[in-house]
C-alpha positions in Angstrom: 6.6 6.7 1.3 5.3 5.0 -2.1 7.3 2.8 -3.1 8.1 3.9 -6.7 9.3 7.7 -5.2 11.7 5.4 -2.7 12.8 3.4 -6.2 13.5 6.6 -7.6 15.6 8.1 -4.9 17.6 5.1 -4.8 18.4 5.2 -7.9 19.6 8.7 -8.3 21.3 8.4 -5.0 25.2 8.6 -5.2 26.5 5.6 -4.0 29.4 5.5 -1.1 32.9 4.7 -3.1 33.8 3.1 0.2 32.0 0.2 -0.3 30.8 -2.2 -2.8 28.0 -4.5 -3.4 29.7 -8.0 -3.6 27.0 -10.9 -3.7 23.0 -11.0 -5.3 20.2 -13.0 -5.0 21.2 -15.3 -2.5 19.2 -18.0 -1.0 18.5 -18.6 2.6 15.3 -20.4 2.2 12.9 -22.2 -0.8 10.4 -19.3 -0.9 10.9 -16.8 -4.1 11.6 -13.6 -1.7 13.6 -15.5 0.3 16.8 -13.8 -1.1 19.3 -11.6 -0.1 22.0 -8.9 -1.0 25.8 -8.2 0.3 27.3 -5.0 0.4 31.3 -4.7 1.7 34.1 -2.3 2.9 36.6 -1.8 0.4 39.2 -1.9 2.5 41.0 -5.5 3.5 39.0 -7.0 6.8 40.5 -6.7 9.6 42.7 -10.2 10.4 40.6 -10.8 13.9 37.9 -12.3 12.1 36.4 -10.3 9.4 34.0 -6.8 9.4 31.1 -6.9 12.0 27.9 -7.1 10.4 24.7 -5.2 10.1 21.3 -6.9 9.0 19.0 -4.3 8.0 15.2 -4.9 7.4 13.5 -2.4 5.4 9.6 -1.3 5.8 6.6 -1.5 4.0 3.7 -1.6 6.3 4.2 -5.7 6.6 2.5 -6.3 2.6 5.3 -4.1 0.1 9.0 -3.3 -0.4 12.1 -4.4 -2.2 15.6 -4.9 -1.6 16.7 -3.7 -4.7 15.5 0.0 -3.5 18.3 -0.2 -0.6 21.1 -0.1 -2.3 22.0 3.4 -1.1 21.6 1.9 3.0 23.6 -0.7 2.0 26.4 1.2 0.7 26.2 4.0 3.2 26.5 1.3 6.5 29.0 -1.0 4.4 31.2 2.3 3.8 31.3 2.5 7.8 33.1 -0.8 8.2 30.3 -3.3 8.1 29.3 -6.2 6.4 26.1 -5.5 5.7 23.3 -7.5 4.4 19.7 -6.6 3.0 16.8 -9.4 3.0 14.0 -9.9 1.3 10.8 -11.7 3.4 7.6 -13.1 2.8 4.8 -10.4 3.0 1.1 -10.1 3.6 -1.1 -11.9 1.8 1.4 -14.7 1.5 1.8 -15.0 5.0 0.3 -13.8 8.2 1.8 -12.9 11.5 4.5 -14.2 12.6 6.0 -15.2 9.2 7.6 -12.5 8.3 9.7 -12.8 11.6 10.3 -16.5 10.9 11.7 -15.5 7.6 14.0 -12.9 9.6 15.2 -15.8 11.7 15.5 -17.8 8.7 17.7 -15.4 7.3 19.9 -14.3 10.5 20.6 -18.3 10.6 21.8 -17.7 7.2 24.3 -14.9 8.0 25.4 -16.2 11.2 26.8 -19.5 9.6 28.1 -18.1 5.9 28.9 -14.3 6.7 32.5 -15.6 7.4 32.9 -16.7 3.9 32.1 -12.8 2.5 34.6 -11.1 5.3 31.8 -10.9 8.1 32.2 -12.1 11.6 29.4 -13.9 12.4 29.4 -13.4 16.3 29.1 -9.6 16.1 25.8 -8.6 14.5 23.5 -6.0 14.6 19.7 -6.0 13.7 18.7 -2.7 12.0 15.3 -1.9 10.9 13.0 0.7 9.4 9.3 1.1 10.4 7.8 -2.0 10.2 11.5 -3.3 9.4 12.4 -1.6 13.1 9.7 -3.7 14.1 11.1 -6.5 12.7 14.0 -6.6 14.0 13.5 -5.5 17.9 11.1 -8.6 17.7 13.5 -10.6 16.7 15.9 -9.4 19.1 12.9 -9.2 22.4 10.7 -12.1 21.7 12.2 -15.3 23.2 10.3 -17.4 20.5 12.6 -15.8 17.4 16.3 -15.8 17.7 16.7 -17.1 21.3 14.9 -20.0 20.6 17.1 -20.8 17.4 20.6 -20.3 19.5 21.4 -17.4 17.8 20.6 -14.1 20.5 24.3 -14.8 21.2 25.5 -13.3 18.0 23.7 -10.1 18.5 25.8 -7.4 19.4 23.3 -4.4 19.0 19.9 -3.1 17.4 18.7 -0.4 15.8 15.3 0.8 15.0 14.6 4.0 12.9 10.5 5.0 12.7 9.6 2.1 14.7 6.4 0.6 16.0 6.8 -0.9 19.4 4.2 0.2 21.4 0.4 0.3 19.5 -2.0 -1.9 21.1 -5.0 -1.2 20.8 -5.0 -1.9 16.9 -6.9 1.1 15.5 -5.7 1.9 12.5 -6.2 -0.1 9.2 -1.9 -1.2 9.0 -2.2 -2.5 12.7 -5.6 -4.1 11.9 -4.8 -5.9 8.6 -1.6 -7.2 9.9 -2.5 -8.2 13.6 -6.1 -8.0 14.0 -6.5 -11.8 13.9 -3.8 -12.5 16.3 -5.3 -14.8 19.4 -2.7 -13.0 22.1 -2.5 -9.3 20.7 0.0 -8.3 23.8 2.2 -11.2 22.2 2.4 -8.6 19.3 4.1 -5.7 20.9 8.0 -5.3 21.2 7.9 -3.5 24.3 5.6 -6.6 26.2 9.4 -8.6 25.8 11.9 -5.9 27.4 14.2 -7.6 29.9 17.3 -6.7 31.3 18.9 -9.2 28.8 18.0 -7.1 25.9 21.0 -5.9 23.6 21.7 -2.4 23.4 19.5 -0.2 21.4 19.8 2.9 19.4 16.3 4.0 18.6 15.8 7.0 16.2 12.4 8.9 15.1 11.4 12.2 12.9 9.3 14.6 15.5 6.6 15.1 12.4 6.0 11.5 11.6 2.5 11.1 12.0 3.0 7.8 10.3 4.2 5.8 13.3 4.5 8.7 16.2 7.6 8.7 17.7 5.6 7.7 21.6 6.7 4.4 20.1 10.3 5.5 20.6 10.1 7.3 23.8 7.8 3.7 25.0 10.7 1.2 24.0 13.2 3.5 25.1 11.8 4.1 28.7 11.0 0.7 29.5 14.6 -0.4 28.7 16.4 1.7 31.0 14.1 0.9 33.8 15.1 -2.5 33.7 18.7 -1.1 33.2 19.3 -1.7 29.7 21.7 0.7 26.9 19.4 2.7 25.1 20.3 5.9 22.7 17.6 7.4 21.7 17.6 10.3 19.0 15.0 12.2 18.4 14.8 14.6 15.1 12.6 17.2 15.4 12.9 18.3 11.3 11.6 14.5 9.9 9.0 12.8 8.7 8.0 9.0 8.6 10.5 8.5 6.1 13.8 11.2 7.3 15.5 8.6 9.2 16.1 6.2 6.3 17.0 9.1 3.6 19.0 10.5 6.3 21.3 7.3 5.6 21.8 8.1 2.0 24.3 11.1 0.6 21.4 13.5 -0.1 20.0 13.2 3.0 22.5 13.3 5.4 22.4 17.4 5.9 18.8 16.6 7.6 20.5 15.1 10.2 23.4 13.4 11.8 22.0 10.1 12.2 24.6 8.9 10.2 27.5 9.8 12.3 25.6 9.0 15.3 24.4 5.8 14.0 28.4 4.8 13.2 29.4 5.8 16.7 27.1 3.7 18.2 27.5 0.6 15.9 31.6 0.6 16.5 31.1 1.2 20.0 29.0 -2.1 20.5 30.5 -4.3 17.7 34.0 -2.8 17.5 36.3 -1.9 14.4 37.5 1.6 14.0 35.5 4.0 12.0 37.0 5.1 8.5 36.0 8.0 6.5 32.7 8.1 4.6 34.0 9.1 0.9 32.5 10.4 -1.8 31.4 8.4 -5.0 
């Protein structure tokens, strides 16, 4: 989706009057994009230890995207119950493979030791991603050189991937080129090369007429996990594009699908909290 359309849509979307955006433009690293937005529950947290927490990674083909045009996720999964947090990272041509995931670590370090301070609990996140964002985060969550390395696999409750590439070597299309072409160990590349039985649970969601990233990726990730016995959901939306799964979070969207409701289930069942109404703005 261009990214001026997805401005747009955010912009006219109604917001969720459950939740609020709290905090802006916070630093988690030296780097100009390395920044990131809050978004909280209205309600009191609970008194166990604050909301769980979602870290959602937006798209953008690895070289575009803001998270200034995600204001309606972060509302919609912060209306839920969650803490919820959208990042900025370093993109292509600024930096190559694996940087962007560095900058993912970078900022999960972040939220794991301040998220307390903004009503979070920072032992009970979940990675969420879209597209190359999906990507993103089941890297960070598979790939024993991200977050396991830095100590912090521990604080991953859950992931979820919506539209996600997991499974597409050989590169032969001009996004996989560009941004992994150069890459000395191209298996090293692919999410599904790093499925153990260790790996969190997974909810993993894709529109039957994307044509963008085909939804094989999906049914790829999702089979290898449960042969190694692993919790997978997987949804599969025969109506969407590229693109449903994400506007499918916002108010307009959400009478393509229910990934919203399905999405919520899922989160509360692996990071707990009960599940309060969605209102209306």
């Amino acid at each position: 989706m261009p990214f001026p359309i997805l401005s747009i849509i955010n912009f006219l979307s109604p917001k969720d009057a459950g939740s609020r955006k709290t905090a802006k433009d916070i630093a988690y690293g030296a780097a100009a994009r390395q920044k990131l937005d809050i978004y909280t529950p209205r309600a009191a947290p609970p008194p166990d230890g604050g909301w769980p927490v979602v870290f959602f990674i937006y798209g953008g083909s690895w070289n575009d995207g803001s998270r200034a045009d995600y204001d309606f996720v972060g509302r919609a999964v912060a209306a839920m119950g969650f803490v919820t947090v959208i990042a900025d990272y370093r993109l292509l041509p600024e930096v190559e493979y694996p940087g962007f995931l560095d900058d993912g670590t970078a900022a999960v370090r972040w939220v794991a030791d301040n998220i307390a301070a903004h009503g979070g609990d920072p032992q009970r996140i979940a990675l969420m991603g879209h597209s190359a964002g999906a990507y993103n985060a089941v890297m960070l969550a598979l790939d024993p050189g991200h977050l396991a390395r830095s100590g912090l696999l521990g604080n991953i409750g859950c992931v979820v991937g919506l539209s996600g590439p997991y499974d597409f070597y050989p590169f032969d299309g001009r996004i996989s080129l560009r941004t992994f072409g150069a890459v000395r160990e191209p298996m090293a590349t692919q999410p599904i090369h790093f499925v153990s039985p260790s790996a969190p649970p997974m909810f993993l969601a894709t529109g039957g007429k994307d044509t963008l990233v085909y939804p094989r990726n999906t049914v790829a990730l999702a089979k290898r996990l449960r042969v190694v016995g692993c919790t997978v959901v997987e949804r599969h939306y025969d109506s969407l594009g590229h693109p449903g799964p994400l506007l499918a979070l916002g108010r307009p969207g959400r009478a393509m699908a229910p990934l919203l409701k399905e999405l919520g289930v899922f989160l509360h069942r692996h990071l707990g909290a009960a599940v309060p109404a969605l209102q209306p703005a």
